[in-house]
C-alpha positions in Angstrom: 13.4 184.5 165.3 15.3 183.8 162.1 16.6 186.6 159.6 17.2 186.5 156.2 17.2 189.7 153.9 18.1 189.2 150.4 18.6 192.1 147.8 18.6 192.0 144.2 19.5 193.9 140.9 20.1 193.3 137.4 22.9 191.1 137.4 23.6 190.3 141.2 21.8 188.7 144.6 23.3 189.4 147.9 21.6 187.4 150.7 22.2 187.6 154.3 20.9 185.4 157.4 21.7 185.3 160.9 22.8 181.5 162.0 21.4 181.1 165.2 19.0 178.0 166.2 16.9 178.0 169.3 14.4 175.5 170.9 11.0 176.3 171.0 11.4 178.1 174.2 13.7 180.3 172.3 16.5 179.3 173.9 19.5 179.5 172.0 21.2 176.0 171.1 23.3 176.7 168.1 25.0 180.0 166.8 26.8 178.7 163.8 23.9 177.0 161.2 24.2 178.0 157.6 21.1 179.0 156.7 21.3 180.0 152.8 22.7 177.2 150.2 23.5 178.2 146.5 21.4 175.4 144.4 22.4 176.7 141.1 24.0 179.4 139.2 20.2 181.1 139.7 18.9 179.7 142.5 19.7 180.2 145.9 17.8 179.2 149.1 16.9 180.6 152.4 15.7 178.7 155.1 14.2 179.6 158.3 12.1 177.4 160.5 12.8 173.9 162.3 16.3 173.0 161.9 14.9 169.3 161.1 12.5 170.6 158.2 15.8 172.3 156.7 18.3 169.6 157.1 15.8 167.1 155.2 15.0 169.8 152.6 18.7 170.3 151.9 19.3 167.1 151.7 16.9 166.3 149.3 18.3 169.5 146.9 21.7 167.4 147.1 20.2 164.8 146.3 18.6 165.9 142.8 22.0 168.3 142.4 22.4 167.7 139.1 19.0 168.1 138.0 17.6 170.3 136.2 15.1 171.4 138.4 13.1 174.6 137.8 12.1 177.3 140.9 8.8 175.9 140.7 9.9 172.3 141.4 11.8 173.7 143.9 9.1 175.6 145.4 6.9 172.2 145.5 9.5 170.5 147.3 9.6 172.6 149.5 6.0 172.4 150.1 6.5 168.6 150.8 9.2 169.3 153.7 7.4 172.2 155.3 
């Protein structure tokens, strides 16, 4: 199980995430993954899931760094990884 709480107000975001990654049997394998990446001055991301799903999705946000991508393009690629 992955956790990521995120809390908001007018002019801040604070998110949190624990960084462990397990098998599928839930056996731990990694206790160290960074888990939340800051895309842009407004956006930030949260993954949970396969670790193989978040690699290529962060990858392809690197990718397309300077971009001017909106949360809904984001959202879309997303999608595609998922």
């Amino acid at each position: 199980m992955s956790i990521i709480i995120a809390v908001g107000r007018y002019n801040y975001l604070i998110m949190a995430s624990d960084g462990r990654v397990t098998q599928e049997d839930d056996i731990p394998i990694r206790e160290d993954c960074k888990k939340l990446y800051r895309y842009s001055k407004n956006v930030c991301v949260g993954f949970a899931g396969t670790l193989q799903c978040c690699e290529i999705l962060v990858e392809n946000l690197r990718k397309n760094e300077n971009s001017d991508f909106s949360l809904e393009k984001i959202f879309l690629l997303c999608c595609k990884y998922a």
